[in-house]
N, C-alpha and C positions, 0 to 999 in steps of 0.2 A: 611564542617560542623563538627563542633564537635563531639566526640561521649559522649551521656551521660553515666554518672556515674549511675553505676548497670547495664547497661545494653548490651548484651553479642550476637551480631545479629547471627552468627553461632550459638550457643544455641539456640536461638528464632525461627530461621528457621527452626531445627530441631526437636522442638515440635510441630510447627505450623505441618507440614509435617507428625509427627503421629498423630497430631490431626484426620488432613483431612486423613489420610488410615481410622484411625478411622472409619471416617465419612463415608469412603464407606461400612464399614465390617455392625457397625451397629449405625445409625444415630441417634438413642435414646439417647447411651451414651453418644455421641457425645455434641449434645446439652444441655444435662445433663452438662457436663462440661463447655461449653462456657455460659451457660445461657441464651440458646436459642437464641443466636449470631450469628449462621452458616447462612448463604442466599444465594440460588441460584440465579443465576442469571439467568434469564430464556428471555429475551429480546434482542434487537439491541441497544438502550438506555434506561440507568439509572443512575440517581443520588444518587450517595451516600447519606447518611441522618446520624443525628449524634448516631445513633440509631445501625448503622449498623459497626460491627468491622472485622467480616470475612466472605470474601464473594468470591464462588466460580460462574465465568461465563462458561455458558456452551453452549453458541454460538458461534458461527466464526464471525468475524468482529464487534464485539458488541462492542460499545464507553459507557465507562463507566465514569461518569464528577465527579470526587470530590467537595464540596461544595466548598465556598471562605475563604482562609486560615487565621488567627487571630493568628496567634504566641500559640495555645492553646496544641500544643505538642500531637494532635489527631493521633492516626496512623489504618490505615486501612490494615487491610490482603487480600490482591486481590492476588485468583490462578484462572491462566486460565486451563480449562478442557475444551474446546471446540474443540480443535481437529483443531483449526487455530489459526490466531493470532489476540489480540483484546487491545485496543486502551484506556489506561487512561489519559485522557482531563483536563484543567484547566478553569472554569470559564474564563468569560472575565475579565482581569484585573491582572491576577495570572498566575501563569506557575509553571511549575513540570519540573526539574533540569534542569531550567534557559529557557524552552520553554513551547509550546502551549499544547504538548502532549507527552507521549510514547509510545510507541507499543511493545508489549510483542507476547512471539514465546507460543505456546503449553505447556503444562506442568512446565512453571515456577511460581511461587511463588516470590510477593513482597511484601513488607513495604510501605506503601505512607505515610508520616509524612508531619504532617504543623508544619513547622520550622518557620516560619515568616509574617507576615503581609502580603499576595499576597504569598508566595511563598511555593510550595511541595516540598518533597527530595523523593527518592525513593532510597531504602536499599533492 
């Protein structure tokens, strides 16, 4: 994939990351900032919505489905805090970096972008 013009993912990730300290110290400001964007994840499944930009899961094994990808350059901030590992899905018909799913460890922090018609990247 290409990378787009202006945009900087080491930078990104490391705002994203004082966001969410942020967000633990104190979650007012937090969403002050994102515009009320932040969302736990508090389930075993959930579907993304276009509604939703960063979202932190905070259960083990919870499959989280992105919706179906349109070339519309959407990107989602998914950190896991659940304390195991949890599983972002692609609709039937689409795949995230050329398969059905990824599986993410503890404490990482990703980008889920729809780069293409069927298809997610993960950054």
């Amino acid at each position: 994939m290409e990378k787009m013009v202006g945009f900087d993912d080491d930078r990104d990730v490391v705002v994203l990351n004082k966001l969410l300290a942020m967000l633990e110290r104190n979650k007012a400001d937090a969403r002050f900032i994102l515009g009320n964007r932040i969302k736990d994840i508090n389930s075993l499944l959930y579907t993304l919505n276009l509604d939703d930009v960063v979202v932190r899961v905070t259960v083990p094994n919870a499959v989280i489905t992105v919706p179906p990808a349109h070339s519309t350059g959407k990107i989602y901030w998914v950190k896991n805090t659940s304390g195991g590992n949890i599983t972002i899905a692609a609709p039937a018909g689409n795949t995230i970096e050329g398969g059905p799913s990824m599986t993410f460890a503890d404490a990482v922090c990703r980008q889920v972008v729809d780069i293409q018609d069927g298809a997610w990247d993960v950054i």
